[in-house]
C-alpha positions in Angstrom: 218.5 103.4 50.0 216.2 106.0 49.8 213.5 104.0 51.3 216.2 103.9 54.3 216.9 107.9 54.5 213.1 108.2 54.5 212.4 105.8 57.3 215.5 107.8 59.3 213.8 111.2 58.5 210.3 109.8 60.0 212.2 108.7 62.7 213.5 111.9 63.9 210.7 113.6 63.1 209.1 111.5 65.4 211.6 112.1 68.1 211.5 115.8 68.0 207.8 115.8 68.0 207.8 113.7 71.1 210.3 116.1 72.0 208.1 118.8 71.7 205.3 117.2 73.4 207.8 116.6 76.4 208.8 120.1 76.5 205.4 121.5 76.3 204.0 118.9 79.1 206.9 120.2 81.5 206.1 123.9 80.6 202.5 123.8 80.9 203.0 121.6 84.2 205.5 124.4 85.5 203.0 127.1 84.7 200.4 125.4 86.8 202.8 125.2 89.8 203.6 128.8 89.3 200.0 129.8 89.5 199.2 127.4 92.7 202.6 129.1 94.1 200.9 132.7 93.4 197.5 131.9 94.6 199.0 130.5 97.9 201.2 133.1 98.7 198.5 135.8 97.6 196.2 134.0 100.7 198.9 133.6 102.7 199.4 137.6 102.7 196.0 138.2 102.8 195.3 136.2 105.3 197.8 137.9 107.6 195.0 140.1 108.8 193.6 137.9 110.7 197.2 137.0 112.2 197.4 140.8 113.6 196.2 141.2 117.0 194.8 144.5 116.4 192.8 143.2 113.7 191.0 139.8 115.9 190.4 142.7 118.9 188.6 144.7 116.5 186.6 141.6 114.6 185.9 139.9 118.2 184.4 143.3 119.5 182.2 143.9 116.2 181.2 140.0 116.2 180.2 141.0 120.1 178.4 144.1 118.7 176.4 142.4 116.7 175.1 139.6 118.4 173.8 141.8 121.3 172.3 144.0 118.3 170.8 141.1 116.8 169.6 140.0 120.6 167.9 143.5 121.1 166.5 143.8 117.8 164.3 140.3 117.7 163.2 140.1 121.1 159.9 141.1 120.7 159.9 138.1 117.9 159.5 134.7 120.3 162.4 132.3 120.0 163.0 133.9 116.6 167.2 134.8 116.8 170.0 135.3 115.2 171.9 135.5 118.2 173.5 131.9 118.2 174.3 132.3 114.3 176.7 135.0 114.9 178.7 133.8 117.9 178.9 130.3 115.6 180.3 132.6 112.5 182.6 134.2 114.8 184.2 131.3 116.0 183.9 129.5 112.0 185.9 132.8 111.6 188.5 133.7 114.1 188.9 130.3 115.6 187.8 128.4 119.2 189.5 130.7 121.6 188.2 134.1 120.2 184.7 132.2 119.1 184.1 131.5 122.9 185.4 135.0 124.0 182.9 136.6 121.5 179.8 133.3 123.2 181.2 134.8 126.7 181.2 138.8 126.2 178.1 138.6 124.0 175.8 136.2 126.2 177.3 138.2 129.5 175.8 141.5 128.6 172.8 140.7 126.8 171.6 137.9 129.7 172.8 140.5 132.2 170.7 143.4 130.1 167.9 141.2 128.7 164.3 143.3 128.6 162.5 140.4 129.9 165.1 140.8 133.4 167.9 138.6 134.5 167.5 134.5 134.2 168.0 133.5 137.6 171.6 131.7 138.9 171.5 128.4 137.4 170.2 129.4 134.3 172.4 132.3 133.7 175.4 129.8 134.2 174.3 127.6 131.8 173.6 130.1 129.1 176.9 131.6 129.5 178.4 127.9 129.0 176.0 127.5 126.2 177.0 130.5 124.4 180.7 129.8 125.1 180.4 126.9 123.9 178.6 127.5 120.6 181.4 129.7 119.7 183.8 126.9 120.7 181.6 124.7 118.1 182.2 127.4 115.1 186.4 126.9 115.5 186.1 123.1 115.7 183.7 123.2 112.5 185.8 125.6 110.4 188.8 122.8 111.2 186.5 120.0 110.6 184.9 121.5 107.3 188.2 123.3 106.2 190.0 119.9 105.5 186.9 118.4 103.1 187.2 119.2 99.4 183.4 119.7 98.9 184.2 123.0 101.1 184.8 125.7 99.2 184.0 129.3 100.7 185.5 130.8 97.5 183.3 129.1 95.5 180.0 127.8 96.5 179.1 126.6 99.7 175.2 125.7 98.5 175.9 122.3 98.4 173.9 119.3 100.1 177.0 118.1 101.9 177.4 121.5 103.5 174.2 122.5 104.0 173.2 119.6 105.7 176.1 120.0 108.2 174.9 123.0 108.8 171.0 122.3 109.6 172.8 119.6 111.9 174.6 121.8 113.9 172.4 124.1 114.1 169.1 122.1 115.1 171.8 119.7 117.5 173.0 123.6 119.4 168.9 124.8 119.5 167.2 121.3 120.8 170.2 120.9 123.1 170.0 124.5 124.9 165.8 124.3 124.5 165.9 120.8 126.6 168.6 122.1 129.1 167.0 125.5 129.9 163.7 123.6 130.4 165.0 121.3 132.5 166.8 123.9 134.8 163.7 126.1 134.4 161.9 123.3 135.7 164.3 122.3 138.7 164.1 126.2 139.9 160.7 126.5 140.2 159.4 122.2 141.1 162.0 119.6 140.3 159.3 117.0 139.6 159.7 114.9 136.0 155.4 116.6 135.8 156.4 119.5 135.9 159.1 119.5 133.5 156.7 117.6 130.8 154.0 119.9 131.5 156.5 123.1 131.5 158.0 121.6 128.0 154.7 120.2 125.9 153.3 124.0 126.9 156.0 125.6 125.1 156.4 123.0 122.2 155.2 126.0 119.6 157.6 127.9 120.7 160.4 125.5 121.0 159.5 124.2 117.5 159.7 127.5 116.1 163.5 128.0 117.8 164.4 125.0 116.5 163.2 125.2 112.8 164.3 129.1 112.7 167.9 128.1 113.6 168.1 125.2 111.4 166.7 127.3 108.5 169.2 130.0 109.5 172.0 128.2 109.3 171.3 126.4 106.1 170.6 129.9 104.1 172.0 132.4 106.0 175.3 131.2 107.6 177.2 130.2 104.2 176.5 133.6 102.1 178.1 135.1 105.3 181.1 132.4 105.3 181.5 133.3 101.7 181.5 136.8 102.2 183.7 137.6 104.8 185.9 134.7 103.4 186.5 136.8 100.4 187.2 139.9 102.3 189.9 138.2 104.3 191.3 136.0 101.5 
């Protein structure tokens, strides 16, 4: 008999414990929740600037500011820019539409402007589009990159995944707008296949040098500036 009221005792000590262990599961499973619920609805409300009108008008204009500031101040550096890095951020940031306003406002002035004089017609229209465009790029690649798990702006983007991504996009944008203004160049002056081989293996220094510039700008440069402006919006 006692060997019977001891084998009950062990078994409700057992039960409770389990008990226990049940309860404690549930409560540290509801905590964890209730933190994701907080952090969410902390970004959410953060977040809201960027949801004010008032707010975009004033980022657009200062991502415009500064990407005819960076024009100005590295022209007298040959194809060494930051000028395509910060319409790209300013789409990553605010989104497609706003991104290409910013390409547009940016690329209109400082093409119209430029120190070296105006490009003529059919170059001027592309590098409008170009610009345009490149901010269009920055929305679609904050959608594309916002959805992957490896991207983490509150975190760390120095990882391979991203970085390469970056250099990608970057290298695809410069060798893309480097053959295209060469070729129109070309067509403008003699639209001869010569002349556009000549025109192009005579500036292959300098193209080499805008495209390994950009690539390296947007592998170090473009995610510490993600990160930081991600943490002063979030």
């Amino acid at each position: 008999m006692v060997d019977y009221y001891l084998y009950l005792k062990r078994i409700r000590l057992a039960k409770n414990l389990s008990l226990g262990k049940m309860e404690m599961h549930s409560l540290r499973k509801t905590e964890d929740s209730r933190e994701k619920i907080d952090l969410n609805l902390e970004k959410e409300n953060q977040s809201t600037w960027l949801g004010r009108k008032s707010f975009r008008i004033v980022l657009t204009s200062t991502f415009t500011a500064l990407a005819i500031v960076f024009g100005y101040l590295l022209a007298s550096l040959p194809n060494i820019e930051l000028f395509t890095l910060t319409i790209f951020l300013s789409g990553f940031i605010l989104g497609k539409r706003d991104g290409m306003i910013v390409g547009f406002l940016s690329s209109s002035m400082f093409c119209f402007f430029n120190p070296y004089g105006v490009s003529p017609l059919p170059l001027l229209a592309f590098q409008l589009f170009y610009y345009s465009m490149t901010g269009l790029l920055g929305g679609f690649s904050s959608k594309f990159l916002g959805k992957k798990y490896y991207f983490k702006p509150e975190e760390d983007l120095y990882i391979f995944r991203v970085l390469v991504i970056f250099g990608l996009i970057g290298g695809f944008m410069t060798f893309f707008y480097d053959i295209f203004s060469t070729l129109l160049g070309g067509i403008i002056v003699s639209p001869t296949i010569e002349y556009f081989l000549i025109s192009y293996s005579a500036g292959i220094i300098f193209t080499t040098t805008h495209l390994i510039g950009n690539i390296l700008g947007f592998i170090f440069i473009l995610p510490i500036l993600i990160q930081l402006i991600h943490k002063l919006l979030y």
